[in-house]
ROFI-12961 format. One line per field, with one value per atom (N, C-alpha, C, CB): atom name; residue number from 1; z, x, y. Coordinates in steps of 0.2 Angstrom, whole numbers, plus 5000, padded with zeros to 4 digits. Glycine has a CB too. Layout:
site <- (CA/...)
pos <- (NUM/...)
w <- (Z/...)
u <- (X/...)
v <- (Y/...)
***
This chain:
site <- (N/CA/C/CB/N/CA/C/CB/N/CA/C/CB/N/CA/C/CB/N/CA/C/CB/N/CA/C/CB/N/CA/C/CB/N/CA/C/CB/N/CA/C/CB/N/CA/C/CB/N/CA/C/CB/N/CA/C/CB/N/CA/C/CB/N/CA/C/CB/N/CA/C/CB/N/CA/C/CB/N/CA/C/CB/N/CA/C/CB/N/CA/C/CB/N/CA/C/CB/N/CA/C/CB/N/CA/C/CB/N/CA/C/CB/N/CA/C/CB/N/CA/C/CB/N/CA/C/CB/N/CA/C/CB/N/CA/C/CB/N/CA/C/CB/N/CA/C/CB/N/CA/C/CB/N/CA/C/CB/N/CA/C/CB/N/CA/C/CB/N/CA/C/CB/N/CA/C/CB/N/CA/C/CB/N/CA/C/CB/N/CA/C/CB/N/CA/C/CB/N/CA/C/CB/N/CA/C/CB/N/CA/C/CB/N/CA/C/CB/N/CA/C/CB/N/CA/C/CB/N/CA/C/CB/N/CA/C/CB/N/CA/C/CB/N/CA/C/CB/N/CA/C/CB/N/CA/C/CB/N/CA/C/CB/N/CA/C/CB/N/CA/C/CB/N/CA/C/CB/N/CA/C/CB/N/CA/C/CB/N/CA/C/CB/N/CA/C/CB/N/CA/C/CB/N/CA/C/CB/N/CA/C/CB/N/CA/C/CB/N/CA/C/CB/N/CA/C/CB/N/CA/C/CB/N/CA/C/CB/N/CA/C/CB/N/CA/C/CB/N/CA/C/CB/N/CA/C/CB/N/CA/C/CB/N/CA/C/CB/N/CA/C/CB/N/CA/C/CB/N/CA/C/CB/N/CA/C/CB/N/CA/C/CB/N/CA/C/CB/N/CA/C/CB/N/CA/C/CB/N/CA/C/CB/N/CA/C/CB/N/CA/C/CB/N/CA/C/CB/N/CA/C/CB/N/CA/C/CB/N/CA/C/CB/N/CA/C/CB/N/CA/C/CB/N/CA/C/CB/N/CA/C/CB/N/CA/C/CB/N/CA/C/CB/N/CA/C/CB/N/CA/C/CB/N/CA/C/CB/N/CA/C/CB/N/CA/C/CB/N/CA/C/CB/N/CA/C/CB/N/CA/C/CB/N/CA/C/CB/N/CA/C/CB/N/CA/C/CB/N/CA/C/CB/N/CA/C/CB/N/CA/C/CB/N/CA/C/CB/N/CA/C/CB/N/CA/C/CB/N/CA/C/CB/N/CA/C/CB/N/CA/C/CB/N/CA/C/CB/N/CA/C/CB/N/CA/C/CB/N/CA/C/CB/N/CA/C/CB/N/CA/C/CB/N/CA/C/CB/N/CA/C/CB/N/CA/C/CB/N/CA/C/CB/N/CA/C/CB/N/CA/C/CB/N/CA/C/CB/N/CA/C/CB/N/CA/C/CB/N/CA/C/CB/N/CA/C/CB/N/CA/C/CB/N/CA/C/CB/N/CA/C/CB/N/CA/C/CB/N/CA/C/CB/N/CA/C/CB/N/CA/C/CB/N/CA/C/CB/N/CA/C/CB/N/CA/C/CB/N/CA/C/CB/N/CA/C/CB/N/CA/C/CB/N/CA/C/CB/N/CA/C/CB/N/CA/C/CB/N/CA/C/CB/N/CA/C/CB/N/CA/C/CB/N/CA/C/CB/N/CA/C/CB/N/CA/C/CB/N/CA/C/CB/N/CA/C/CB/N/CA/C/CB/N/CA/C/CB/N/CA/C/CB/N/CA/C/CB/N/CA/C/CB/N/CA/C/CB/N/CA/C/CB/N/CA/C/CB/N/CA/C/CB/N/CA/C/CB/N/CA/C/CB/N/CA/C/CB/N/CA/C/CB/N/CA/C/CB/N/CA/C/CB/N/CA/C/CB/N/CA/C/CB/N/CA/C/CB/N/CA/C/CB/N/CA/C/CB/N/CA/C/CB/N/CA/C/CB/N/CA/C/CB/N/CA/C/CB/N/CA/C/CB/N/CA/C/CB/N/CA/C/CB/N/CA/C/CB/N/CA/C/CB/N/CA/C/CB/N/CA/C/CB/N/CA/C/CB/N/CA/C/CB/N/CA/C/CB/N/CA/C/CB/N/CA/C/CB/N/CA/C/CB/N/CA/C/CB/N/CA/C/CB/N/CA/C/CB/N/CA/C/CB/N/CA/C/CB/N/CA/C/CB/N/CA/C/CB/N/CA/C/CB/N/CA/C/CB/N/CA/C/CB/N/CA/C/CB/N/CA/C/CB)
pos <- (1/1/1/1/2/2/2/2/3/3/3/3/4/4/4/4/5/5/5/5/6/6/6/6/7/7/7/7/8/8/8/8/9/9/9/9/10/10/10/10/11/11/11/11/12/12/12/12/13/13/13/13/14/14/14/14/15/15/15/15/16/16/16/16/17/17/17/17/18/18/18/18/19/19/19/19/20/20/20/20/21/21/21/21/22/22/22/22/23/23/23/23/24/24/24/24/25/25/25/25/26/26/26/26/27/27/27/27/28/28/28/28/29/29/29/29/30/30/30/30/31/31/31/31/32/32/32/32/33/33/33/33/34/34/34/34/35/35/35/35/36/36/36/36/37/37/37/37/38/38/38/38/39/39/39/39/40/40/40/40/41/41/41/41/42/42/42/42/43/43/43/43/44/44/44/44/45/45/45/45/46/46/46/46/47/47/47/47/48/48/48/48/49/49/49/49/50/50/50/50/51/51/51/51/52/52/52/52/53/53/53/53/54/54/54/54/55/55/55/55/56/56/56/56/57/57/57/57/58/58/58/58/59/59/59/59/60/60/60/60/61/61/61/61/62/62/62/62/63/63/63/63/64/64/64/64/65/65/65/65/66/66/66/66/67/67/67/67/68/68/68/68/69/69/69/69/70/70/70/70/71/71/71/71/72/72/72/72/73/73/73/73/74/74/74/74/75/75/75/75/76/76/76/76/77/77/77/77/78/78/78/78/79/79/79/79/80/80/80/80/81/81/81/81/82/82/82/82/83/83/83/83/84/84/84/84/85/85/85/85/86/86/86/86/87/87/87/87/88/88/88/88/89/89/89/89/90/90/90/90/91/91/91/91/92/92/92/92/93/93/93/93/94/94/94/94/95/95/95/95/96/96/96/96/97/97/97/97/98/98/98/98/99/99/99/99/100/100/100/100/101/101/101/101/102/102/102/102/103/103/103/103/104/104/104/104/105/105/105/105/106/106/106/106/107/107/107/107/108/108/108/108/109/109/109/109/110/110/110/110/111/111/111/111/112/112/112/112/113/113/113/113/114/114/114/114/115/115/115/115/116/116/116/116/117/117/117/117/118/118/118/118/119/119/119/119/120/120/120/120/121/121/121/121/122/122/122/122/123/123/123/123/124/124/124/124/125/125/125/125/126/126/126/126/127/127/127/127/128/128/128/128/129/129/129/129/130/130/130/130/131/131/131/131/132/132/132/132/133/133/133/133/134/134/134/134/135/135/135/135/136/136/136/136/137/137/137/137/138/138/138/138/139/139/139/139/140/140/140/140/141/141/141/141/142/142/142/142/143/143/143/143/144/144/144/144/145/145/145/145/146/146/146/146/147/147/147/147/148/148/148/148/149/149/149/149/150/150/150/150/151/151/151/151/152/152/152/152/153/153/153/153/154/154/154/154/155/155/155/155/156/156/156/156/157/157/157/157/158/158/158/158/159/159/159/159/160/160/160/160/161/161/161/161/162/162/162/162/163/163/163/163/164/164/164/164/165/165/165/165/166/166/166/166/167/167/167/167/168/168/168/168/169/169/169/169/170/170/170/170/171/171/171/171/172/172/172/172/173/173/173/173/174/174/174/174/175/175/175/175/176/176/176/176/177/177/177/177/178/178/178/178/179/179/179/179/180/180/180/180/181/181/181/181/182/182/182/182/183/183/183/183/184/184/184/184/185/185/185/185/186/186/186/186/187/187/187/187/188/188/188/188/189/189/189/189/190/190/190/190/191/191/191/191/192/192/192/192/193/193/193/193/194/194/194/194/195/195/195/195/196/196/196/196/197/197/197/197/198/198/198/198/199/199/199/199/200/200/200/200/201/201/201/201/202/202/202/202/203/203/203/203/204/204/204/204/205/205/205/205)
w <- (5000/5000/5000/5006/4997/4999/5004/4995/5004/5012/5013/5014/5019/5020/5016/5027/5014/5011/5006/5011/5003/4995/4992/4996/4998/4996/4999/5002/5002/5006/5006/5012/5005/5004/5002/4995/4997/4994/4999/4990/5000/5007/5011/5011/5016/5023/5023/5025/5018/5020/5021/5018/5014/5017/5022/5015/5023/5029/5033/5033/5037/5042/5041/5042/5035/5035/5036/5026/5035/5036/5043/5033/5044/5053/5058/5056/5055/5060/5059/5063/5053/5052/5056/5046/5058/5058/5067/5055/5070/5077/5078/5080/5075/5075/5075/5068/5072/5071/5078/5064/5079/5084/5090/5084/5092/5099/5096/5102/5090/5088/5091/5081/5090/5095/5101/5092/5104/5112/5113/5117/5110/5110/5112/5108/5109/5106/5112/5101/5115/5120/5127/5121/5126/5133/5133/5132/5127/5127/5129/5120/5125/5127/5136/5122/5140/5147/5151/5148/5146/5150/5154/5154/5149/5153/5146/5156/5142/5138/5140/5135/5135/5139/5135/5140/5140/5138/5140/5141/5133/5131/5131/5131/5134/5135/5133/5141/5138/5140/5132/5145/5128/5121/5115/5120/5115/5110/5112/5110/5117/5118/5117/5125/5118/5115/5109/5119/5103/5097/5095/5090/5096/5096/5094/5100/5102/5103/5098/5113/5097/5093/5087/5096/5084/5076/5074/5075/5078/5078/5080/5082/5089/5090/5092/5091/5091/5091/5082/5095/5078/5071/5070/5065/5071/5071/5077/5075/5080/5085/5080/5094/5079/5073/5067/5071/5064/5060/5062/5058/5066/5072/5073/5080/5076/5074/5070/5074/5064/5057/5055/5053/5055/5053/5055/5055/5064/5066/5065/5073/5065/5062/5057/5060/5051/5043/5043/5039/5049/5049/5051/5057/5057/5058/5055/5064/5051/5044/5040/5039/5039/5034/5035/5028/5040/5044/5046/5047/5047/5047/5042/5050/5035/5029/5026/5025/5027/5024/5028/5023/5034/5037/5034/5048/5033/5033/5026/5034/5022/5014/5014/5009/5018/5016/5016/5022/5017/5022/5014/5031/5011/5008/5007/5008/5002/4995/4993/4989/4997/4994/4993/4999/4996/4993/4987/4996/4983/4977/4972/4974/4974/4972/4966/4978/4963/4958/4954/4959/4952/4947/4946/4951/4947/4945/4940/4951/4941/4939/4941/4935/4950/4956/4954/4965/4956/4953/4961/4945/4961/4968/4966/4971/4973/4969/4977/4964/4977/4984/4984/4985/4990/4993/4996/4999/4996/4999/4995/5005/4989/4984/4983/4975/4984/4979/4987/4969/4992/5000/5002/5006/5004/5006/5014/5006/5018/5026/5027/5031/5023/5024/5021/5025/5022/5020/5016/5026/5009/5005/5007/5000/5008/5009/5003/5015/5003/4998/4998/4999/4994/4993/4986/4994/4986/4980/4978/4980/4969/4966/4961/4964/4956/4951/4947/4952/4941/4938/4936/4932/4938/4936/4933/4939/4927/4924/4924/4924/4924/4921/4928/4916/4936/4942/4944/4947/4947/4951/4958/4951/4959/4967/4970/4969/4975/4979/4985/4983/4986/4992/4997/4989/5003/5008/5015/5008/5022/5026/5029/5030/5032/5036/5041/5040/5040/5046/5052/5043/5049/5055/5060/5052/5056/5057/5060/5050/5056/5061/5055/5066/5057/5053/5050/5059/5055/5051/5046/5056/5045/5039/5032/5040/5028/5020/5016/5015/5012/5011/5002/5018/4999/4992/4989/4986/4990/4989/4981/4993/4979/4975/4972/4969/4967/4967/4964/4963/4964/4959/4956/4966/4951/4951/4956/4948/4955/4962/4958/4968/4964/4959/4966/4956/4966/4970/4972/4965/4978/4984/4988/4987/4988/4991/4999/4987/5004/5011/5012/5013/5006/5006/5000/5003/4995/4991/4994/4982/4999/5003/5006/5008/5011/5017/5012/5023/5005/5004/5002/4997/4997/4996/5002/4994/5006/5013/5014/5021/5015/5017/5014/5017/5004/5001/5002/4994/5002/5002/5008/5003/5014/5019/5019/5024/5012/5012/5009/5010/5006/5004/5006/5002/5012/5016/5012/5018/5010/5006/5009/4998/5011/5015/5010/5017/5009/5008/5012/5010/5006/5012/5006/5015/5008/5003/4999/5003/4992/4985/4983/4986/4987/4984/4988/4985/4985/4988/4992/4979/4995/5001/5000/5015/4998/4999/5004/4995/5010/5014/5018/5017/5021/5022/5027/5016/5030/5037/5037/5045/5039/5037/5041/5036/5048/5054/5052/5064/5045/5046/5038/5053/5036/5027/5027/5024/5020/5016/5008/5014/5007/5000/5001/4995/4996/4994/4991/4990/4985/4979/4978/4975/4975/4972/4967/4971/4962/4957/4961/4956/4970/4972/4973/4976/4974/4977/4970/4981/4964/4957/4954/4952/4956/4956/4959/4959/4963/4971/4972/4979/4968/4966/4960/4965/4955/4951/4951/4948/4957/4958/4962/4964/4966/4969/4964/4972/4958/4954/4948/4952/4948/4945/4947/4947/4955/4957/4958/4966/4958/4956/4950/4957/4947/4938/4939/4927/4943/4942/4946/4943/4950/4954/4953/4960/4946/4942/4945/4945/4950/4951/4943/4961/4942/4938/4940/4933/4937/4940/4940/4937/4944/4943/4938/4951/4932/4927/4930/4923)
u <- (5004/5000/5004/4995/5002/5006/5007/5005/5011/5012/5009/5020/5007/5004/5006/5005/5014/5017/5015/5024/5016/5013/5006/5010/5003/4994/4993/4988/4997/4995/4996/4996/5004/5010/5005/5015/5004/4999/4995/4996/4991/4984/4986/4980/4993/4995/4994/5005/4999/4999/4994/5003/4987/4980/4977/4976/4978/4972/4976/4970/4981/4984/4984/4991/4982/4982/4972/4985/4971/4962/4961/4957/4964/4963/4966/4971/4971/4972/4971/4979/4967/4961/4955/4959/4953/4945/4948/4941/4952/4954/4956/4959/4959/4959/4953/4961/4949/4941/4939/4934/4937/4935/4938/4933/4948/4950/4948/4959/4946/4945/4939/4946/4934/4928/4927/4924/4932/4931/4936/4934/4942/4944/4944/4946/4937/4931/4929/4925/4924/4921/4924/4920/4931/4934/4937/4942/4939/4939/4934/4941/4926/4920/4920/4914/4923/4920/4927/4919/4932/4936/4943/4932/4942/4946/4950/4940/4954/4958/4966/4957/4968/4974/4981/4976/4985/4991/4998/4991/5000/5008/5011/5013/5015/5015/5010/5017/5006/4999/4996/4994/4994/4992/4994/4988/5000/5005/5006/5014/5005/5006/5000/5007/4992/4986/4984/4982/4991/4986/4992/4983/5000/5003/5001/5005/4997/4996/4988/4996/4986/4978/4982/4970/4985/4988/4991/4994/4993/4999/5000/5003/5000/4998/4993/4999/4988/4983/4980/4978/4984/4983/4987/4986/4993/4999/4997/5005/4992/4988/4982/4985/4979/4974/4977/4971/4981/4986/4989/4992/4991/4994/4990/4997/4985/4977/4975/4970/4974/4973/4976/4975/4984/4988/4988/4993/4988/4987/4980/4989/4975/4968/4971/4962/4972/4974/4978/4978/4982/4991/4984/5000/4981/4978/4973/4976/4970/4964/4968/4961/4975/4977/4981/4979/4984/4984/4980/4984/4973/4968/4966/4963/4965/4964/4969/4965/4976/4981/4980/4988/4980/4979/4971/4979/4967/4959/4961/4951/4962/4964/4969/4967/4972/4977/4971/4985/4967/4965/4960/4959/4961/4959/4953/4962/4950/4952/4954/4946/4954/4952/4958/4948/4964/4972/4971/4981/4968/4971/4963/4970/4962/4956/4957/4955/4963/4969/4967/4976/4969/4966/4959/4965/4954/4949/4948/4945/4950/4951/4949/4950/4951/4951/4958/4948/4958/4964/4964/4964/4970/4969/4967/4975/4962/4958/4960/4949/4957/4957/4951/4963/4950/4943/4947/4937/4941/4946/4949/4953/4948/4955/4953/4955/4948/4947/4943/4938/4944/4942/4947/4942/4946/4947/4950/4938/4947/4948/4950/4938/4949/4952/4957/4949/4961/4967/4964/4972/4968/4967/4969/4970/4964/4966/4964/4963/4969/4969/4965/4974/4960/4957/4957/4955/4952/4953/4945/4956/4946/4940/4940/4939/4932/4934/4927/4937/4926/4920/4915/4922/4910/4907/4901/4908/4897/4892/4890/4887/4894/4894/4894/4886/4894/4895/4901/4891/4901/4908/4908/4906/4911/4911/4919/4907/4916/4924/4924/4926/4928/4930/4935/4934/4931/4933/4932/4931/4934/4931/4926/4936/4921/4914/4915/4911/4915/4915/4908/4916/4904/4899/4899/4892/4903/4902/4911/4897/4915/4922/4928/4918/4933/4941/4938/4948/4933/4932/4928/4930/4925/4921/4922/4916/4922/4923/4917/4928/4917/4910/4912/4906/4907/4910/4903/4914/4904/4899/4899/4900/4892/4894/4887/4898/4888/4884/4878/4889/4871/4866/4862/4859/4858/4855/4848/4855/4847/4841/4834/4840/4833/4826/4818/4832/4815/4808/4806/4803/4807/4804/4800/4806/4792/4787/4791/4780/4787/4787/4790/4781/4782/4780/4788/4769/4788/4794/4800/4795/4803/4807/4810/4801/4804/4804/4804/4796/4803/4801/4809/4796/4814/4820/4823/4824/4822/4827/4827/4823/4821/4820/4824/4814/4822/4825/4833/4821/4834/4844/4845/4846/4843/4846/4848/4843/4845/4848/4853/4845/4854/4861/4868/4861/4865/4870/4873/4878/4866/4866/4861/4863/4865/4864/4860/4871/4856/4854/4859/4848/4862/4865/4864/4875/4866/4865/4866/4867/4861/4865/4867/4871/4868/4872/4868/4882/4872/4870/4877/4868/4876/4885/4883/4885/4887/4888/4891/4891/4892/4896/4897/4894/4905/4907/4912/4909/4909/4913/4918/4907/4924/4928/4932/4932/4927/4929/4923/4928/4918/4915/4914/4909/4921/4923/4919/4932/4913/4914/4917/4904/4919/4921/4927/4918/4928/4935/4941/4933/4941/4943/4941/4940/4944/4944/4939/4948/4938/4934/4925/4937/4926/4921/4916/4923/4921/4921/4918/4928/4921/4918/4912/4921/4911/4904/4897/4907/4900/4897/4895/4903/4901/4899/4896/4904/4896/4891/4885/4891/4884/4876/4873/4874/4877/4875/4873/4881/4879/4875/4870/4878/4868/4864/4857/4864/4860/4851/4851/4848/4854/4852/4849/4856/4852/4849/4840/4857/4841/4832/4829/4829/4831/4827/4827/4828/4828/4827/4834/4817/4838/4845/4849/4852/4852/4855/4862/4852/4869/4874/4876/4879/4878/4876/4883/4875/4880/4884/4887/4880)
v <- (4994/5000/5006/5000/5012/5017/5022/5019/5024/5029/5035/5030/5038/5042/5050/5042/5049/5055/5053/5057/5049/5047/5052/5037/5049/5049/5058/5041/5059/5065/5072/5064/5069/5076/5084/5074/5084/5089/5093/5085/5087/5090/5093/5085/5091/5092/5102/5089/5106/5110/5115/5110/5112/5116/5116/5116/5107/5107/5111/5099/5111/5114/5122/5111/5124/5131/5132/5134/5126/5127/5127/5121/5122/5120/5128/5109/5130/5135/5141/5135/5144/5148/5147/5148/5141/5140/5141/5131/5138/5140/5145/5137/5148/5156/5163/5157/5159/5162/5160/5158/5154/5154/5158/5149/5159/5162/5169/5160/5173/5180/5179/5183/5180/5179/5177/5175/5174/5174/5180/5166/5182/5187/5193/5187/5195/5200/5202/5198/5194/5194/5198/5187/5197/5196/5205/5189/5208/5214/5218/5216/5218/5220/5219/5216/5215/5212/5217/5200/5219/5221/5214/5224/5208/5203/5202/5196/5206/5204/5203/5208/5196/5196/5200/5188/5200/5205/5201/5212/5203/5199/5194/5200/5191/5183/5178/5182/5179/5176/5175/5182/5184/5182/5181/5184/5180/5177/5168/5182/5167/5159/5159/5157/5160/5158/5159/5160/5164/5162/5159/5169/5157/5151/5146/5151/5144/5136/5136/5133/5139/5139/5140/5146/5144/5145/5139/5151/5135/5132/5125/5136/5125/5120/5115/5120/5117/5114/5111/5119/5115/5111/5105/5117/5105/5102/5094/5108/5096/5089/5089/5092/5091/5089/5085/5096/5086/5083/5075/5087/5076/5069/5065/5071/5068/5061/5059/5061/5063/5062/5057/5067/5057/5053/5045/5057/5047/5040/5036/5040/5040/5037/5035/5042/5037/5035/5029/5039/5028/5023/5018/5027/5018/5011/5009/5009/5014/5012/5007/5020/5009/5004/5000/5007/4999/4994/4988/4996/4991/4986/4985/4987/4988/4987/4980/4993/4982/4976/4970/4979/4973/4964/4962/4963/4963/4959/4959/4963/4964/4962/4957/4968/4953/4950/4941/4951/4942/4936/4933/4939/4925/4923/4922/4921/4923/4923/4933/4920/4937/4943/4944/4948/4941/4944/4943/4941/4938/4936/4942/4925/4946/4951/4954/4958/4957/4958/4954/4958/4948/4941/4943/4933/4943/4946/4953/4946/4956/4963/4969/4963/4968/4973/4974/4970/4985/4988/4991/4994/4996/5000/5006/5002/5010/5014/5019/5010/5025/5029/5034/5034/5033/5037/5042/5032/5048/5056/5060/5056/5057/5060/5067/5057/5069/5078/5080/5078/5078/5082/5087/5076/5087/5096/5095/5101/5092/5090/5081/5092/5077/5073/5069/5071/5066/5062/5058/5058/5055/5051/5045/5052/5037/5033/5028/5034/5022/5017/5011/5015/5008/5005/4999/5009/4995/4992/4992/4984/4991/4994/4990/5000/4988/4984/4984/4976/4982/4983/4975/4986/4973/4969/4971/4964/4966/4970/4976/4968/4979/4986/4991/4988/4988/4990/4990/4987/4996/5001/4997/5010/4993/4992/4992/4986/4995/4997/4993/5007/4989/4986/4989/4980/4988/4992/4990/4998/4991/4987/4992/4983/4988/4990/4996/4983/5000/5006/5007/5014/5003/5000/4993/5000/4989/4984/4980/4981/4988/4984/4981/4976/4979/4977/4970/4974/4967/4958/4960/4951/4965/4965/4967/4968/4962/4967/4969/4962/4975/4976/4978/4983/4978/4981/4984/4975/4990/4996/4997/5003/4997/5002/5004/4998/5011/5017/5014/5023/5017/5014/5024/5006/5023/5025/5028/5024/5034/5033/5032/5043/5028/5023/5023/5010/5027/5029/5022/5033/5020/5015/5015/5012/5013/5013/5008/5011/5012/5007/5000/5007/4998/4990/4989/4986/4990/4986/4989/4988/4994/4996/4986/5002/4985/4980/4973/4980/4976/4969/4966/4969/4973/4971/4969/4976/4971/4973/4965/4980/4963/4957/4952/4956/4953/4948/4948/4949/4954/4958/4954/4969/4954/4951/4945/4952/4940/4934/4931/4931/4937/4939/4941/4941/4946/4949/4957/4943/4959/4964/4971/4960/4975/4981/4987/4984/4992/4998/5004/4997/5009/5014/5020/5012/5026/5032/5031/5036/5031/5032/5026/5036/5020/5014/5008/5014/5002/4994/4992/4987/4989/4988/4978/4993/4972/4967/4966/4964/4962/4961/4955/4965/4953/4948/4947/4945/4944/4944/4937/4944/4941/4938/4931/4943/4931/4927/4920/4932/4921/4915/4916/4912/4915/4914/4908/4913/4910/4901/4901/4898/4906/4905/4905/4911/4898/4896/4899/4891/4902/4902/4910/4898/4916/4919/4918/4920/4913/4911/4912/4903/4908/4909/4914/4907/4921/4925/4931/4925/4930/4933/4930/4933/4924/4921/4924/4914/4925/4928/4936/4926/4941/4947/4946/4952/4943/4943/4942/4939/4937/4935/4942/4927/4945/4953/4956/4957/4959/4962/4961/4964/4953/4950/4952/4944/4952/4952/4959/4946/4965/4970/4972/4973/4970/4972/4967/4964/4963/4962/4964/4955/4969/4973/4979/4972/4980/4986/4992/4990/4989/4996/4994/4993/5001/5002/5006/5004/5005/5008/5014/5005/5018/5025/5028/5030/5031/5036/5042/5040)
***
């Protein structure tokens, strides 16, 4: 996978110029406050408070970021390593990244691939955790009454097939694997997007 500088380089130096504007705005307004009340501070005191707000408190906002990112993909390469999904490439899953055109968050590394004509990105479950692999992908918006609502939902759950914004999510937990074979495993996204196309979803343009 690639490294944080790789993917990030670029971004560090706005977010950090974002993050310590936006903390800035906010100590200028208690600042305001504090003049109006007669409780404004002087010299040392407020060169160390727009310091650590200009400065150091961006510079910690970054450091989380980073380590959030470092064990997102950490936990990404260990569950991607876990068969059949290391061999995911053979099929014709490429590396693909989510965040890329964000503004506030870090670019993170992913795998993506196309079957009948669906975009799905393989990634792990952020509701459901490291052991889950999920592979989303985008649909047309298509108008669902209540009852055909409960009715997918119902039929999708025999699948292990989720409803989420905008898209369909497959998902596969990886501590009670049955599929053998990568072979298994494209067989098994196919039947996903099989049974989408019969239920009238179409891939989104």
């Amino acid at each position: 996978m690639d490294t944080f500088l790789k993917l990030n380089r670029d971004k560090l130096k706005s977010i950090f110029i974002r993050t310590s504007l936006v903390c800035l705005g906010f100590v200028f307004i208690v600042l305001t406050l504090a003049y109006l009340t007669g409780n404004f501070p002087t010299g040392q005191l407020l060169i160390g408070v727009l310091l650590a707000t200009g400065i150091g408190f961006p510079v910690f906002i970054l450091l989380l970021g980073y380590l959030g990112w470092r064990l997102g993909q950490k936990a990404r390469q260990k569950t991607f390593s876990k068969s059949p999904f290391n061999e995911i490439e053979s099929i014709g899953f490429y590396k693909a990244f989510i965040n890329h055109s964000s503004k506030w968050a870090f670019t993170e590394e992913i795998k993506e691939g196309k079957l009948n004509g669906f975009t799905l990105r393989m990634d792990l479950s952020k509701e459901k955790g490291r052991h889950t692999i999920e592979f989303q992908t985008p649909t047309e918006w298509k108008k669902i009454d209540k009852i055909e609502y409960n009715r997918l939902t119902e039929k999708f759950n025999q699948y292990h097939v989720e409803f989420k914004i905008g898209s369909l999510v497959k998902q596969y937990d990886t501590k009670q694997q049955t599929l053998q074979t990568v072979s298994d495993l494209r067989k098994d996204l196919e039947l996903f997007t099989t049974l989408l196309r019969q239920e009238g979803f179409e891939p989104q343009t």
